[in-house]
C-alpha atoms as one frame of an Amber mdcrd trajectory, in Angstrom:
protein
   0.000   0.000   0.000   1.631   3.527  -0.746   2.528   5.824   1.952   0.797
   8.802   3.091   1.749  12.203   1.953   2.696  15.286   4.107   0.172  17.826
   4.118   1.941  21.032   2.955   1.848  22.468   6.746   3.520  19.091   7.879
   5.939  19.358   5.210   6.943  22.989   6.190   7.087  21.985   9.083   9.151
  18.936   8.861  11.070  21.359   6.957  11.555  23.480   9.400  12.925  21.677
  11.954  15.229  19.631   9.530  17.023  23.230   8.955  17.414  24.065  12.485
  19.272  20.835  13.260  21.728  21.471  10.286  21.959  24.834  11.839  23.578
  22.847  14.762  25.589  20.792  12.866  23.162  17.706  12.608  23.327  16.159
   9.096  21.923  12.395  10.116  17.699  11.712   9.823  16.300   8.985   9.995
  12.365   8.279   9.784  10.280   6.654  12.289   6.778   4.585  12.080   4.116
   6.508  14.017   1.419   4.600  15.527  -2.012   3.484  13.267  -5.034   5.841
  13.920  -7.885   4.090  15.802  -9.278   3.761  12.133  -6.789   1.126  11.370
  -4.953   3.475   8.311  -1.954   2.273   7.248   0.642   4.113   9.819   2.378
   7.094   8.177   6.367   7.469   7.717   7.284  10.538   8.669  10.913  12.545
   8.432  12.254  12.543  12.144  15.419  14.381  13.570  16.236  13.286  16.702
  17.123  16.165  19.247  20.287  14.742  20.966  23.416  16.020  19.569  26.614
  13.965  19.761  29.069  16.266  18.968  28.551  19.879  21.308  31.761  21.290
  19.790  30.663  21.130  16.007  27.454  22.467  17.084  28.684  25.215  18.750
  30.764  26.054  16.811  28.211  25.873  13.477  26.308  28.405  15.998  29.360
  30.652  16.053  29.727  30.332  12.007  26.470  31.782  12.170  26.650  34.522
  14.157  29.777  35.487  12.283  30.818  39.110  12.174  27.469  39.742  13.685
  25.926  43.144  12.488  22.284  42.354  13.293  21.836  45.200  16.035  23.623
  48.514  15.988  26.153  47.726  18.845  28.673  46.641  15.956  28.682  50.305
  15.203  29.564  51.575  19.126  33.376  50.397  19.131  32.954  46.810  19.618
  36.506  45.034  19.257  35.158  41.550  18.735  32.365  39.016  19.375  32.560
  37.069  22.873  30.705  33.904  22.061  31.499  31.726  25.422  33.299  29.550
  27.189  33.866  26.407  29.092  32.736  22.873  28.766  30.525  22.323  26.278
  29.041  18.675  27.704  28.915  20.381  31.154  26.145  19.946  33.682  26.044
  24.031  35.218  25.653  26.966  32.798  25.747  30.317  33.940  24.287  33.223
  31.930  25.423  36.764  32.068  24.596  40.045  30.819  27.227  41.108  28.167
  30.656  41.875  27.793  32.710  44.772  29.568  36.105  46.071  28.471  38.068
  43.161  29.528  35.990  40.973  27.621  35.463  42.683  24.748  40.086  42.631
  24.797  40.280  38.739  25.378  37.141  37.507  23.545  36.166  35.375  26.639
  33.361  36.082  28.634  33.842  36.819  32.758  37.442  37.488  32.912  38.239
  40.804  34.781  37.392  41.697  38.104  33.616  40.306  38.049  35.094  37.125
  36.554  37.946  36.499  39.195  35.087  36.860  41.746  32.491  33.896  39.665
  35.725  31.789  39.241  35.761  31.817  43.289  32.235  31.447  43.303  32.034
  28.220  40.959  35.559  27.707  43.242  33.108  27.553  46.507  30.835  25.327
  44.966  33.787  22.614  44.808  34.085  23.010  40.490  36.313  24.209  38.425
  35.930  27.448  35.768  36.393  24.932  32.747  33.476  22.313  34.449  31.036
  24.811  33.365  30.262  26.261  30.517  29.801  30.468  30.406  27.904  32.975
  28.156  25.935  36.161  27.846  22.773  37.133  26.299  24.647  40.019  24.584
  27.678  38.931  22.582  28.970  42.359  22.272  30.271  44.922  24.618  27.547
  48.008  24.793  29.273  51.047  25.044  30.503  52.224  28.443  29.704  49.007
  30.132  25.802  50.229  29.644  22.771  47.618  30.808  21.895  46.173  27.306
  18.801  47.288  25.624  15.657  45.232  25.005  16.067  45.580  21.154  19.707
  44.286  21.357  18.573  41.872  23.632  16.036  40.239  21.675  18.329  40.156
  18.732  20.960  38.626  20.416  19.140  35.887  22.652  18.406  33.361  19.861
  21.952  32.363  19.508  22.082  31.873  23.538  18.910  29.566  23.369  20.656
  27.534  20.559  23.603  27.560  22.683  21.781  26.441  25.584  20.120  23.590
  23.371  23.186  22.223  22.193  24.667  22.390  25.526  21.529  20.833  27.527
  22.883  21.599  30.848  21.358  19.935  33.829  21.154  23.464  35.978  21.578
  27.319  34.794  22.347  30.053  36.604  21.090  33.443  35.391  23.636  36.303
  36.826  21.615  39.118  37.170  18.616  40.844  36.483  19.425  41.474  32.754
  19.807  37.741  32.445  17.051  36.750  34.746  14.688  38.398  32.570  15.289
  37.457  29.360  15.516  33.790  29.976  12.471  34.164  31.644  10.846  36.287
  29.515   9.368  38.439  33.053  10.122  41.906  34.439  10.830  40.889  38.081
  12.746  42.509  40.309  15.951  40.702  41.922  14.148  40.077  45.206  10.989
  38.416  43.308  13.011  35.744  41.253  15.848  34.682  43.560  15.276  31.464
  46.110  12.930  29.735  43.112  13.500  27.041  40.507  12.069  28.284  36.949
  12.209  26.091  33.587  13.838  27.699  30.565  14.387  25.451  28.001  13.529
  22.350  29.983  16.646  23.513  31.968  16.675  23.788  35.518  16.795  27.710
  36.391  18.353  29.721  39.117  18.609  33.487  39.583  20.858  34.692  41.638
  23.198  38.336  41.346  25.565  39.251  38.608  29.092  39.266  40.297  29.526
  42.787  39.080  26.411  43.795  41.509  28.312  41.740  44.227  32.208  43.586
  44.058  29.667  46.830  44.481  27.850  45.213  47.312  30.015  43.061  49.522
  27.174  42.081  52.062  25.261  40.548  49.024  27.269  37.973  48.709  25.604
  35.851  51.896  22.740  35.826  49.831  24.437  34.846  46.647  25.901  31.868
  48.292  22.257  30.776  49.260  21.694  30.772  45.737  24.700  28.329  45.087
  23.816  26.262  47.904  19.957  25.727  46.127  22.287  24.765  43.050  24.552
  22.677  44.534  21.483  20.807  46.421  20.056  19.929  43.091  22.941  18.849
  41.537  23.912  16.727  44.384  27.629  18.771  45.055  29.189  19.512  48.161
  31.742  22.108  48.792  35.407  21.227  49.311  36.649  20.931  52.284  38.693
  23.868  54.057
């Protein structure tokens, strides 16, 4: 008996999702048998891509490719030296999301790595890991002038290439630094106070807000509260800190 057909919007939509995977450097399909209908048609064969990706580093790096010499928001124009894409372990378990680059990491290319980055490399320290167990990015992958909170615009520009980082990655846990960060995972407008001591879902990714190191080197007694946060995280992934 022949097979079934697509309907066009099945087709797109097949489509679709075929392009995102080669997007992430997925180039294998195969196609599965879905189940009769409870009027006993023939079951339909229908194009499948599977959503676990073997190989993090191609993918990321395909995401990079894409991204390019990014000139999709004006911040190219505002004396950007280069892209920071992100860092770290790309099969890791803990993400943490920042804001955007400053000075420093607009100079190295790397996300977190002056003053607000010695102080998360203490804090993922604390919580008995190591910088390169984790993986770290920002929403914004260029440096806004003068250090300025990003925009909304630039932020919604920018954020697709973090989800399809975060996809790729499928951490177990991430960490949103910030309110900047907070929000746009979350898609909310909560303050600090509202969204910290809570478990959200971005994703399908474990999510914990808790303040942007930055915040913290301007507010010293802040940092109590910040290690609550890391103790919620370090709970649910089962860790506990090294000993003195």
């Amino acid at each position: 008996m022949p097979k079934k057909r697509l309907d066009p919007k099945t087709r797109d939509a097949v489509a679709a999702r075929i392009g995102y995977y080669r997007e992430l450097g997925i180039h294998d399909f195969y196609r599965r048998e879905t189940v009769a209908d409870g009027d006993g048609d023939t079951p339909e064969m229908v194009a499948v891509a599977e959503p676990e990706i073997a190989d993090h580093v191609a993918a990321l790096q395909a995401i990079r490719d894409d991204l390019g010499d990014c000139t999709r928001c004006p911040l190219h124009t505002m004396g950007r030296k280069q892209i920071v894409f992100g860092t770290g372990n790309p099969y890791c378990e803990l993400m943490f999301v920042g804001e955007a680059p400053g000075a420093d990491e607009d100079r190295q290319g790397e996300p977190f790595v002056g003053r607000a980055g010695q102080l998360l490399n203490n804090m993922i320290t604390a919580m008995g890991l190591k910088r390169e167990d984790v993986y770290i990015a920002n929403v914004i992958k260029c440096r806004p002038p003068g250090n300025r909170t990003p925009q909304p615009d630039e932020c919604a520009v920018c954020s697709p290439f973090l989800w399809r980082q975060i996809d790729v990655i499928q951490p177990k846990v991430l960490v949103a630094l910030g309110a900047v960060a907070a929000r746009t995972l979350l898609a909310v407008n909560e303050s600090m106070g509202a969204l910290r001591g809570h478990w959200y879902q971005c994703r399908g990714v474990d999510l914990a807000v808790t303040y942007h190191p930055a915040y913290l080197l301007r507010n010293p007694p802040a940092k109590k509260d910040a290690w609550q946060d890391l103790q919620m995280v370090m709970k649910k992934m089962g860790l506990q800190p090294p000993r003195k």
